[in-house]
C-alpha positions as CSV (number, residue, x, y, z in Angstrom):
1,X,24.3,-19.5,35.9
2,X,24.6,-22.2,33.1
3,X,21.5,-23.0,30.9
4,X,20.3,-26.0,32.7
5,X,18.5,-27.5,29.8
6,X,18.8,-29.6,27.0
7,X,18.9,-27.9,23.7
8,X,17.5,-28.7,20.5
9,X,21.5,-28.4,19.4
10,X,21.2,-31.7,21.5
11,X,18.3,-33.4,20.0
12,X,18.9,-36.0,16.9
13,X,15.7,-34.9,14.8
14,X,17.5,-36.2,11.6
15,X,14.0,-37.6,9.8
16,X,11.6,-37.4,12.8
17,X,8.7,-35.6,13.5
18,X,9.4,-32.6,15.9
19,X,6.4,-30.9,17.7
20,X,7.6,-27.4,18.2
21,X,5.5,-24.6,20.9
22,X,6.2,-21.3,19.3
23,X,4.3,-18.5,20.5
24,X,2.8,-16.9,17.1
25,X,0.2,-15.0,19.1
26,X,0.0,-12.2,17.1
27,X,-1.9,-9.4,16.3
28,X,-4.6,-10.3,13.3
29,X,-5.7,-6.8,11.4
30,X,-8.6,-7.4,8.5
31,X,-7.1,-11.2,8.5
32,X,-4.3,-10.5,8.4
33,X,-0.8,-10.3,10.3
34,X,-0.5,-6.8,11.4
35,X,2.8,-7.6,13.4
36,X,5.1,-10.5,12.5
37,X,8.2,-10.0,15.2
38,X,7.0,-13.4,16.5
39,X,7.3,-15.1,13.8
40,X,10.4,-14.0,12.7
41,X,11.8,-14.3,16.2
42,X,11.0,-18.3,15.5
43,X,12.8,-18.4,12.5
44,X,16.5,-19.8,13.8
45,X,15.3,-22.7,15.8
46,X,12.6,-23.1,12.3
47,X,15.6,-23.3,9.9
48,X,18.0,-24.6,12.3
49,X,15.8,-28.3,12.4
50,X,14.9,-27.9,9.0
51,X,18.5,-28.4,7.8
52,X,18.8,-31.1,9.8
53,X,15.6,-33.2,8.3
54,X,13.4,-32.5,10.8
55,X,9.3,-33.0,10.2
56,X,8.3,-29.8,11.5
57,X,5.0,-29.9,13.3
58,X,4.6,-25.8,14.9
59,X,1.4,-25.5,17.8
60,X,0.4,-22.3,19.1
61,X,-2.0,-20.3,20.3
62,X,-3.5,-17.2,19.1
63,X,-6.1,-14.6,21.3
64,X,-8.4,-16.3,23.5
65,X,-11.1,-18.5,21.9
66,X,-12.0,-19.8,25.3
67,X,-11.4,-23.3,24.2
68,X,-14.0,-23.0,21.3
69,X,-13.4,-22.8,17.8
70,X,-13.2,-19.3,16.7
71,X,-12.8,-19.0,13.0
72,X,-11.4,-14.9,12.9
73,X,-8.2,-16.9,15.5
74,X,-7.3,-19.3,12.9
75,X,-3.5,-19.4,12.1
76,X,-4.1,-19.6,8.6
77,X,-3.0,-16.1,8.3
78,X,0.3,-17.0,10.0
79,X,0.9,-19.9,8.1
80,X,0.5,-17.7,5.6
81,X,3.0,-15.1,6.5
82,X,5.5,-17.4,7.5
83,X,5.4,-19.3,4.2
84,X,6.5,-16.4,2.9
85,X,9.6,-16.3,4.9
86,X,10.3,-20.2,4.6
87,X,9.5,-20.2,0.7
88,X,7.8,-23.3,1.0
89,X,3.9,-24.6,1.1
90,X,2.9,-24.4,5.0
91,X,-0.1,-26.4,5.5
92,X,-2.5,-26.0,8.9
93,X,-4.4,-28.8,10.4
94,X,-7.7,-28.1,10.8
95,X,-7.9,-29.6,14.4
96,X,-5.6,-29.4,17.0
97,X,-3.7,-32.9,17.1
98,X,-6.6,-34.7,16.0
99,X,-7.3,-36.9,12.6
100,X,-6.3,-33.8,10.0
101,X,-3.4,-33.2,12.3
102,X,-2.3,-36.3,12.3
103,X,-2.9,-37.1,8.1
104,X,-0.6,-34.1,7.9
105,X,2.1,-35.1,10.2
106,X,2.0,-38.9,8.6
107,X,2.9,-37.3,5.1
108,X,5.6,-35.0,6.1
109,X,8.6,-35.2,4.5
110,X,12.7,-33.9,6.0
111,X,12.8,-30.2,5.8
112,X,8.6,-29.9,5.6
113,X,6.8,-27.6,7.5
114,X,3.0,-28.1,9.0
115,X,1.3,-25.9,11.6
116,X,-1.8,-27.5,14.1
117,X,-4.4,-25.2,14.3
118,X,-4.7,-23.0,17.3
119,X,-4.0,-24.9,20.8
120,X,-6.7,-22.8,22.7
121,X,-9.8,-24.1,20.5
122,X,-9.4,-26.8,22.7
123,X,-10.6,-26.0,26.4
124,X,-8.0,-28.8,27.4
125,X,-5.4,-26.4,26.5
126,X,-4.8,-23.8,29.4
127,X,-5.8,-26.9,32.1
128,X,-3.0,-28.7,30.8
129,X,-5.4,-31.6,30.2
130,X,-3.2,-35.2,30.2
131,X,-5.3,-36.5,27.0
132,X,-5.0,-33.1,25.1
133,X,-1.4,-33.5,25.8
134,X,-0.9,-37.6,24.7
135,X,-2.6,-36.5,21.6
136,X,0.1,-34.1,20.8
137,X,2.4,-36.5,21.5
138,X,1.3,-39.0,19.5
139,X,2.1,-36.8,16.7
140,X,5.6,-36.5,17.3
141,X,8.7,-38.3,18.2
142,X,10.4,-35.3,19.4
143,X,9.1,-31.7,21.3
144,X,11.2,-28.4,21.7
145,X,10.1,-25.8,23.3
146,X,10.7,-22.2,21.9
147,X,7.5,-20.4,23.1
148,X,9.2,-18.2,25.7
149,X,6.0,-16.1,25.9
150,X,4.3,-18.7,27.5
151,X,6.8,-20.5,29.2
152,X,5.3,-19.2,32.8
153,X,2.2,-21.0,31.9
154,X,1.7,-24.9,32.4
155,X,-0.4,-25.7,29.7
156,X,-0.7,-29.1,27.9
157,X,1.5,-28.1,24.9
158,X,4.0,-26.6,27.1
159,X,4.1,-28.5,30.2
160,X,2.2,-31.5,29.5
161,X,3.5,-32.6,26.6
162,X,7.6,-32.4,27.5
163,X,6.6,-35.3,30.2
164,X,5.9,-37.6,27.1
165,X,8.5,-36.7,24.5
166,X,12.1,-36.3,24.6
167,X,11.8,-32.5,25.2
168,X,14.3,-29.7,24.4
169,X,14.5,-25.6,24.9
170,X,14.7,-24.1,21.2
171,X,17.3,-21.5,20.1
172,X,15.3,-18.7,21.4
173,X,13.4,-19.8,24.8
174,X,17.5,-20.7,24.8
175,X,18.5,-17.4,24.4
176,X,15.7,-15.4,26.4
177,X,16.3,-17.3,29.3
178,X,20.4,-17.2,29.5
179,X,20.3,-13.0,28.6
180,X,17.6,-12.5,31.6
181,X,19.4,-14.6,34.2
182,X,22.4,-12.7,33.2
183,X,21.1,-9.7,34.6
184,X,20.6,-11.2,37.9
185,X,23.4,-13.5,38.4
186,X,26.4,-12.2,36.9
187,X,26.1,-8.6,35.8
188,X,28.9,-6.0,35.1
189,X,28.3,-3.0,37.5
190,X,26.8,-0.7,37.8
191,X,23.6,-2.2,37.4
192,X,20.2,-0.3,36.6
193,X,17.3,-1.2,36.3
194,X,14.3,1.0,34.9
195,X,11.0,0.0,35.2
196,X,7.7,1.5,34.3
197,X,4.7,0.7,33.7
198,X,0.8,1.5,35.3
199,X,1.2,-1.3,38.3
200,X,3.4,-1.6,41.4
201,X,1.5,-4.5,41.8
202,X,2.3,-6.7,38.2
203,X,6.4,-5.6,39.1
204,X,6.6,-5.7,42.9
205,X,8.2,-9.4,42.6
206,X,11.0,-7.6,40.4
207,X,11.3,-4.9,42.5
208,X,11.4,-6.5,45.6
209,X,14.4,-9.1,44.1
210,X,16.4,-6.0,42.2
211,X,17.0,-4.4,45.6
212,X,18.7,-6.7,46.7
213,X,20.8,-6.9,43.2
214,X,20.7,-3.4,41.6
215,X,22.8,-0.7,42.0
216,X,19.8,1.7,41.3
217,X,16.4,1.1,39.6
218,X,14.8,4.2,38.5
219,X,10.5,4.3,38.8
220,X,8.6,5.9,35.8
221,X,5.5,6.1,34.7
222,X,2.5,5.9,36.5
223,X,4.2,3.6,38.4
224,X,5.8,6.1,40.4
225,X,1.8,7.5,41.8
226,X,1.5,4.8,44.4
227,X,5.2,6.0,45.4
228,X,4.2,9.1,45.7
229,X,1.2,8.6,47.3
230,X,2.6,6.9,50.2
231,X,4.4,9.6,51.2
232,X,1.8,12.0,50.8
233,X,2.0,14.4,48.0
234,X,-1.1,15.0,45.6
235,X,-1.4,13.2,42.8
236,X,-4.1,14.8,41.0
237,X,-6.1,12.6,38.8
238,X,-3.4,10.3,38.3
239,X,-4.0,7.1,37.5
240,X,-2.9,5.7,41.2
241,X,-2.9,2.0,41.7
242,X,-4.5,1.8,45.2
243,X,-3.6,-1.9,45.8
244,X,0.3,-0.6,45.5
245,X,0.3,2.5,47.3
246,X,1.3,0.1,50.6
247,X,3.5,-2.0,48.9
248,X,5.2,1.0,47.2
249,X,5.5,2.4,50.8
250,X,7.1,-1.1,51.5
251,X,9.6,-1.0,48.7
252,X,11.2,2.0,49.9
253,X,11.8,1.3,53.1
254,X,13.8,-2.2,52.3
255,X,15.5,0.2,49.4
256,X,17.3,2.3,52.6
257,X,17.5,-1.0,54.2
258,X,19.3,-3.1,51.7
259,X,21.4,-0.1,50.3
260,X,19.8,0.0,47.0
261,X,19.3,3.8,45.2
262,X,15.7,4.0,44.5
263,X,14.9,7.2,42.3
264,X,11.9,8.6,41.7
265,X,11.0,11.3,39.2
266,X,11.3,15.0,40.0
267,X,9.3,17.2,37.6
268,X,6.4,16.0,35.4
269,X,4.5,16.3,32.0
270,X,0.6,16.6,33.0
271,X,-2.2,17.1,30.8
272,X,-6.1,17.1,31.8
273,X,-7.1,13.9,30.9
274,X,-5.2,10.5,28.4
275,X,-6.0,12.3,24.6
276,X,-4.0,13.3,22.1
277,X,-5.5,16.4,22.4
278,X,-5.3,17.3,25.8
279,X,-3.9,20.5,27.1
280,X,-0.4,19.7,28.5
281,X,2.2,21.4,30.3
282,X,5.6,21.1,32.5
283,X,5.5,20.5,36.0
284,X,8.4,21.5,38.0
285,X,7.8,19.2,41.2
286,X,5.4,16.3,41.4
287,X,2.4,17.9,43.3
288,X,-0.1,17.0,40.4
289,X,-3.2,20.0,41.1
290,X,-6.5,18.6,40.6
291,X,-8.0,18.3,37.4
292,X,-4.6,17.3,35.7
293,X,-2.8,13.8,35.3
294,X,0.9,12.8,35.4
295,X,1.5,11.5,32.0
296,X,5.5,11.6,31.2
297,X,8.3,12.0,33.2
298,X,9.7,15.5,33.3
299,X,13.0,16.5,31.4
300,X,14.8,16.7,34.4
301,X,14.1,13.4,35.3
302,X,14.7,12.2,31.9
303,X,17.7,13.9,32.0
304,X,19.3,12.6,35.0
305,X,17.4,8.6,34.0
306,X,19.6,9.1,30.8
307,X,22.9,10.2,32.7
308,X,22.8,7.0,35.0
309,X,21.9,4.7,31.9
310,X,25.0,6.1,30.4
311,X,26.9,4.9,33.4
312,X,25.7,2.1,34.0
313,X,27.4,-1.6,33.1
314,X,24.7,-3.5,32.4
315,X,21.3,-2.2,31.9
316,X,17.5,-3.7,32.6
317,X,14.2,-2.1,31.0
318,X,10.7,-3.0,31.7
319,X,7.9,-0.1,31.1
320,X,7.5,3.3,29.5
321,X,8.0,6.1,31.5
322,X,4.8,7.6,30.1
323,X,2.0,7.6,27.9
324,X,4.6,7.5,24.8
325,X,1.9,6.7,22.2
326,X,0.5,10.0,22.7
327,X,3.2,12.8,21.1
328,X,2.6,15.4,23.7
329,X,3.8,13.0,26.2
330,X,6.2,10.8,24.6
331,X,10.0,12.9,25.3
332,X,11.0,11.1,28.7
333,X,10.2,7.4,27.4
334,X,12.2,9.2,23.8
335,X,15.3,10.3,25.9
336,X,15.5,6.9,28.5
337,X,14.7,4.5,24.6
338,X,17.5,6.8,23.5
339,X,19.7,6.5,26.0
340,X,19.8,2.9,26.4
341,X,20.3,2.6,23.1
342,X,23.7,4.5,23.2
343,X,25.2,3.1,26.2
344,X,27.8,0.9,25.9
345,X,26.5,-1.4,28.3
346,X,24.9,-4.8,28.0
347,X,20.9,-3.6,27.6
348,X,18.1,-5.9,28.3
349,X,14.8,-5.2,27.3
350,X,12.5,-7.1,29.5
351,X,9.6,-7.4,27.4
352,X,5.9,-5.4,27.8
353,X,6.0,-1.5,26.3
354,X,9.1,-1.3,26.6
355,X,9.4,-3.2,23.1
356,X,6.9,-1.1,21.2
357,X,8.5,2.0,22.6
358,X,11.5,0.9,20.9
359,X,9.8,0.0,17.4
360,X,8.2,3.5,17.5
361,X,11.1,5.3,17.8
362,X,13.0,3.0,15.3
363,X,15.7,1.9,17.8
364,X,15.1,-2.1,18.2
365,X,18.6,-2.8,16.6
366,X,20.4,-0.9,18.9
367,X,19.9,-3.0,21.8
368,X,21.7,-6.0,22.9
369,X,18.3,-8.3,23.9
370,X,15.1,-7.5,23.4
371,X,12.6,-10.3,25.0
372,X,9.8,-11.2,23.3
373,X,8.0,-12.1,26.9
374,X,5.6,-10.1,28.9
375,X,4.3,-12.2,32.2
376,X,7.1,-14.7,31.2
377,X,10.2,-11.9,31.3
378,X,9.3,-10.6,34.4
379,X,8.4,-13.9,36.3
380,X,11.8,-15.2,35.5
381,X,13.0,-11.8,36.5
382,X,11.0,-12.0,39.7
383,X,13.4,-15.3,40.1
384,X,10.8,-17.7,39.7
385,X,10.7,-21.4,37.6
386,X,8.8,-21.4,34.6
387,X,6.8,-24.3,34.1
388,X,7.0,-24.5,30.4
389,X,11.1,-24.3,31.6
390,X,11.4,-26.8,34.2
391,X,9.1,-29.6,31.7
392,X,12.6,-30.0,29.6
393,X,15.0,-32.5,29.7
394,X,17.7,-31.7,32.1
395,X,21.2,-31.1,30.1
């Protein structure tokens, strides 16, 4: 399925003001920005206006202030950082759309870059409040959407303002959207899809549709406890979801029903309890004994997860297959992150863990798509409209 957007390759911005929702919530360390894949993932729809005169005007939000003003959630530190990747002055507004905002956005000049200070100091924000949004507005002549991050959420700088400006998808909501719906729509065969994770529950909307779709999806991490559980077989002290132990029961009944091969590990890495130090062993069988935890997939299972990635024609990936941030426990997410990244299928990573996974073992380039959605990847996955989506102007 076509993008059924406009595009900001669409949009005349030649000397207007263009209020763009980019999703620079990132992680802050001593005031500072500890991880700037964010920002750099809104660079191409930043430059991309900027050559073409555009008055830049960025919103987003950072943590959750609650709708008060929270000094340590400033984006002065981003503005900062991206500055630095611009090589120009990027002032912030010390309001959100209100009388410093707009003194800023009345002096910009083509190719000038401004940021509003964070949207959630205002408690208008996440109730997509209609004068929260008009402000905005007001601002602008022009609003493009690039915050795929928050996409799924119908705020007033996502939703509400695209109902009062000419409103188009930037480069990257662009490109996150068309690479996920590929999966679904249109994908070369075999399809698998590999999810893991803590929660049946956050991913039964994705499992439920990628039974129908899928050639195989593959369960790991502690995902796979409520599985097991349903049928019986000890899980230890597990971390087991107890709200998806029936749906997980569910999900494997419409897999036999709808043809669709869903696998489930066969050997284990436990240790007594999430720590570094924790004892830790192999587990031949997934009977977890009591006093131990299922914290990685075995090597069998990682093993035969890695043999069907390297058959596959197109591959999805949402979740670790264990507790990879601890090194005792990190080998099966290490052999499925490496064996996605050698397959010479289309891979998809579908946002959450999956990302980090793939920054710790220094294989984000080796990918096809990595999304840089969490809620947002796997509600469009899931099939569902995002709000901050559906707001644009029609193509």
């Amino acid at each position: 399925m076509a993008f059924d957007r406009a595009s900001v390759r669409d949009a005349d911005v030649d000397g207007k003001r263009v209020l763009v929702r980019v999703d620079f919530n990132v992680p802050l360390v001593d005031g500072e920005v500890g991880d700037d894949t964010r920002i750099r993932a809104a660079l191409p729809t930043i430059e991309y206006l900027r050559e073409r005169g555009a008055k830049l005007i960025l919103a987003s939000h950072l943590g959750r202030p609650g709708g008060e003003v929270d000094p340590s959630l400033s984006l002065a530190p981003v503005a900062a950082r991206l500055a630095e990747f611009l090589g120009t002055t990027v002032e912030v507004a010390d309001d959100v759309a209100g009388p410093d905002s707009e003194r800023l956005a009345a002096g910009l000049e083509p190719g000038s870059v401004m940021l509003i200070e964070n949207t959630r100091f205002e408690v208008g924000e996440t109730k997509n409040d209609p004068e929260l949004a008009g402000r905005m507005a007001a601002i602008a002549d022009v609003y493009v959407n690039d915050a795929f991050g928050t996409a799924h959420r119908a705020h007033a700088s996502t939703a509400g303002v695209a109902a009062l400006l000419p409103a188009y998808a930037g480069l990257l909501l662009e490109s996150e959207v068309t690479h996920l719906e590929s999966v679904a729509d249109d994908p070369d065969r075999p399809l698998v899809v590999l999810l893991g994770g803590s929660k049946v529950s956050d991913k039964v909307g994705v499992i439920d549709r990628f039974l129908d779709i899928a050639d195989q999806v593959l369960i790991g991490g502690a995902m796979c406890f409520p599985f097991f559980a349903s049928r019986g077989t000890d899980t230890g002290n597990s971390l087991v979801e107890s709200a998806g132990i029936p749906l997980a029961g569910e999900m494997v009944q419409r897999a036999i029903a709808r043809n669709c091969d869903l696998v489930l590990p066969v050997d284990l890495v436990i240790g007594r309890e999430f720590d570094a130090e924790t004892d830790s062993k192999q587990l031949d069988g997934v009977d977890v004994p009591m006093g131990w935890m299922g914290l990685d997939i075995g090597p069998k299972t990682a093993a035969d997860y890695a043999a069907r990635i390297a058959g596959a024609g197109t591959v999805l990936w949402n979740g670790p297959m264990g507790a990879f941030e601890l090194p005792a426990f990190e080998s099966g997410t290490r052999t499925v992150a490496e064996a996605v990244a050698a397959s010479s299928a289309l891979t998809v990573i579908g946002g959450g863990d999956s990302v980090a996974a793939l920054a710790q073992f220094g294989l984000t380039d080796e990918v096809d798509w990595v999304s840089t959605g969490g809620g947002a990847s796997l509600e469009l996955l899931e099939g569902k409209v995002l709000p901050g989506v559906a707001a644009l102007n029609e193509a």
